[in-house]
N, C-alpha and C positions, 0 to 999 in steps of 0.2 A: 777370306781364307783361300789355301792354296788351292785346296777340291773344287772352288766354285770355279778357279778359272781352268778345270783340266777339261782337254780334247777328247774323252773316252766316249766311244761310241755310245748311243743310251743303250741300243740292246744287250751290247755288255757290260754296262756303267755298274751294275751293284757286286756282280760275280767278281769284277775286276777292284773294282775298289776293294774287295772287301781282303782279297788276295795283299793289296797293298799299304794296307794298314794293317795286315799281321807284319808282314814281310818288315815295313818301317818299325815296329814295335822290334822285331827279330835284331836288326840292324842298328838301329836307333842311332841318337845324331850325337855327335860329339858336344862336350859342353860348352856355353862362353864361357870362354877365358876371362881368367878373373880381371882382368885389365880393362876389357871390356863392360864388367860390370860397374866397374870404377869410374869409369867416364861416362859409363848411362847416371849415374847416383851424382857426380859433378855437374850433368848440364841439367839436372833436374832443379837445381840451387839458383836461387834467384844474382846468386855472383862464383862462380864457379872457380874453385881455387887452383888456377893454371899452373902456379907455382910446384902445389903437390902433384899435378900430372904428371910436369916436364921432371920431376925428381922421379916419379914410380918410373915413368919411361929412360931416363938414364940410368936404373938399375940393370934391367935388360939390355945389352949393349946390342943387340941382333935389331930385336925393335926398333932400338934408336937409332941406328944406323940407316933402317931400311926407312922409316919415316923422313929425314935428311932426305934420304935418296932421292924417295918420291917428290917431296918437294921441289927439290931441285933439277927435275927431269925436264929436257925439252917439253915435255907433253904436257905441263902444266904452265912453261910463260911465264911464270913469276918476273916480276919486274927486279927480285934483289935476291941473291943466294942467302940460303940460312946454314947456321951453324953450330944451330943447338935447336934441342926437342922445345922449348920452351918457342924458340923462334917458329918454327915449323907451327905449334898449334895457333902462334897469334896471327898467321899467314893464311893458313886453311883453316880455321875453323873447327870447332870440335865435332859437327856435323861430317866435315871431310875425314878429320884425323879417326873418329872413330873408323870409318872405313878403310880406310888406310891398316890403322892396327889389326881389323879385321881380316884383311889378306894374308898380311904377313903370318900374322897366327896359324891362317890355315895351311901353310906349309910347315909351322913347328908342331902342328896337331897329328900331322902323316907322318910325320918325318921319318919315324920310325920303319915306313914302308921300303921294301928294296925298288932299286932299281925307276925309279920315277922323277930321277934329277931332268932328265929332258922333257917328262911332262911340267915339272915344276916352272921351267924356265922359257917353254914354249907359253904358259899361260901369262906368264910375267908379259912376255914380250909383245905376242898378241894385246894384250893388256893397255898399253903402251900403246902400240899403233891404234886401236879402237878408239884412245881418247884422243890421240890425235887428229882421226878422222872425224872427230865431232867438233873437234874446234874449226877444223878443214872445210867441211864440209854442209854442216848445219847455222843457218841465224843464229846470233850471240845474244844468249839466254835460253831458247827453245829447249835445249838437253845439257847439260853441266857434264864437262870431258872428263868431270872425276867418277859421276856417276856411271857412265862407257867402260871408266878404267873398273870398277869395283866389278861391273857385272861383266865383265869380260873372263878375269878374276875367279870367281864363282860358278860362273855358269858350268863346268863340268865339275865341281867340287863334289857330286857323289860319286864319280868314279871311285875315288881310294878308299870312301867307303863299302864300294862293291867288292873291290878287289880286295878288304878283309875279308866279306862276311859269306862271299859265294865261291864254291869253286869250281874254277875253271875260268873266272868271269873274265881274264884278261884273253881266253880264247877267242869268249862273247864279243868283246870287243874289239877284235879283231875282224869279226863275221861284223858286225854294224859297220865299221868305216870302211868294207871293201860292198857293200849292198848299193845297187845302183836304183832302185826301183823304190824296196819299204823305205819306212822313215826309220832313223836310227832307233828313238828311245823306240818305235813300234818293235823292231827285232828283238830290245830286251823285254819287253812285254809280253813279248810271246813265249817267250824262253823262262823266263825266270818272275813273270807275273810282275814287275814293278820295273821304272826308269832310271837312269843316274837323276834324270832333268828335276823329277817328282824329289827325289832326296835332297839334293842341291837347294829349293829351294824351300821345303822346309831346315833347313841349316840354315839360310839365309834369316829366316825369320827369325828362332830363335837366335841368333847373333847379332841381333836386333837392326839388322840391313832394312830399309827402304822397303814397303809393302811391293812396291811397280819394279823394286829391282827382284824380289823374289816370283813375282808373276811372270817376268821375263824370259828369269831361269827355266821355270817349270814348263814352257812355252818353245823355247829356243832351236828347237829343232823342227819347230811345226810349220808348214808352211802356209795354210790358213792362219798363221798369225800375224802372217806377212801380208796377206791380196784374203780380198772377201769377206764372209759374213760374220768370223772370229774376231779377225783383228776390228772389226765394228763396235766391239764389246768390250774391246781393251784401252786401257789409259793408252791416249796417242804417244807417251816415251815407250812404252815396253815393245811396239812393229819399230821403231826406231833402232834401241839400244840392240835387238837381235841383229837387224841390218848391219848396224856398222860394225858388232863384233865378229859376224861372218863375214864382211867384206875384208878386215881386220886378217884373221883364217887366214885366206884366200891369198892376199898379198904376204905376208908369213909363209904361206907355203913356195909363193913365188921365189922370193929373195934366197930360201935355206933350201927349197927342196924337203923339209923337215915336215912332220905331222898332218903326210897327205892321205885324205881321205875322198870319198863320194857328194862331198854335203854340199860341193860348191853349185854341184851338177843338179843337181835338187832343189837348193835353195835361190843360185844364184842369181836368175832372173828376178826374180821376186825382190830379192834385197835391192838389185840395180832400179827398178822401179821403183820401188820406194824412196830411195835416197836422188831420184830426179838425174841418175849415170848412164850410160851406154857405155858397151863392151870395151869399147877402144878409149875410153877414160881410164882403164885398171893399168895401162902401161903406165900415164903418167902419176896418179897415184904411187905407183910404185917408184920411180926415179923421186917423186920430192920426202916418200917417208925416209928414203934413202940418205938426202941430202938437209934433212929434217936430224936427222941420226936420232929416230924414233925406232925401238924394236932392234937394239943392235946388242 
């Protein structure tokens, strides 16, 4: 479960938790989408009717559009462009395509939110680079650049939760990405008793995402999850998938100047070691995701 792998101090672990399972009760998580549930009941069939997928997915034209997309993005390499949903699921996998349909969901789940079209499209893009950087940069098989792309994806998807259910919260979030010292999800901890990180990845679960991609989430701003005796305790993908999605960050903010915060300044050592870089490797990183036309 999500609780077993949180950071909370023990001497406040009960007071605090207990704050944040009202709070998540208060808030609570968006549902799967029914789409989703469709495709967990298909791949549970010992012959899964691809047929009635690629037809539910051609009802929805946003879906099916954004599914094509993905598949045919630099960042995934496919050896043959697809051109129908039906092609896209025999290519990825229902394993991939559920996550796939998962993302895109989550922006017609906020949709309704003002003003978050540049979060929307920073996370897309970020997204993008992180899987790149895992094809880039990791042994081939070690981390799968879809699962990069999904938890890149997700990892701040309790924001637009927050900023329904709290007010003021996009101030809060304002004060975390200009904090040079606490850790982000620490500032809303303090402030408002619960995390985006904590929400995100209970979303994740229930959207039936990867257990290692939701421990990721719930993790992702920690830096003991990265160096020492946390990340010791975690699946070796989840110090990984935070790594590349903040070095991911980092060159996104380079290229646009867009969605610049503190984290790099915090985290960025810690990811560099992990992924086996030094400082003066983020230039050229940055010229090949360029010339990759990953994140554009």
């Amino acid at each position: 479960m999500i609780e077993h792998a949180s950071n909370i101090q023990a001497s406040d672990e009960d007071c605090v938790r207990k704050r944040m399972n009202i709070s998540l009760r208060e808030i609570g998580i968006p549902p799967r989408p029914t789409i989703l549930k469709t495709i967990e009941q298909e791949m549970a069939r010992e012959e899964p009717d691809l047929n009635r997928l690629a037809n539910l997915l051609r009802s929805d034209v946003a879906l099916a559009a954004g599914l094509i997309k993905t598949a045919n993005s630099p960042m995934l390499g496919l050896s043959k462009k697809v051109a129908s949903p039906r092609e896209a699921i025999l290519l990825l996998g229902l394993r991939h395509v559920i996550q796939v349909i998962a993302g895109l969901s989550l922006r017609q789940v906020f949709g309704h939110l003002p003003d978050m079209e540049r979060f929307w499209d920073s996370s897309a893009r970020i997204a993008e680079i992180a899987a790149w950087l895992c094809a880039h940069l990791l042994p081939r098989g070690e981390l799968l650049p879809e699962d990069a792309h999904t938890f890149a994806l997700f990892r701040d998807a309790g924001i637009p939760s927050l900023i329904i259910h709290i007010d003021d919260y996009r101030a809060l979030l304002a004060v975390a990405n200009t904090e040079a010292e606490i850790g982000f999800t620490e500032v809303e901890r303090q402030e408002i008793g619960i995390d985006h990180a904590q929400i995100g990845a209970r979303l994740a679960q229930e959207w039936l995402l990867p257990e290692t991609l939701a421990i990721a989430i719930a993790h992702h701003h920690e830096r003991p999850a990265l160096l020492g005796q946390l990340r010791e305790t975690l699946p070796p993908s989840v110090p990984q998938l935070i790594a590349l999605a903040q070095l991911a960050e980092y060159i996104f903010q380079i290229r646009t100047g867009l969605a610049m915060t503190c984290e790099w300044k915090k985290l960025g050592s810690a990811c560099l070691s992990l992924l086996g870089l030094q400082p003066e490797n983020i230039g050229e990183l940055v010229r090949l995701s360029r010339e990759a036309a990953v994140g554009n």
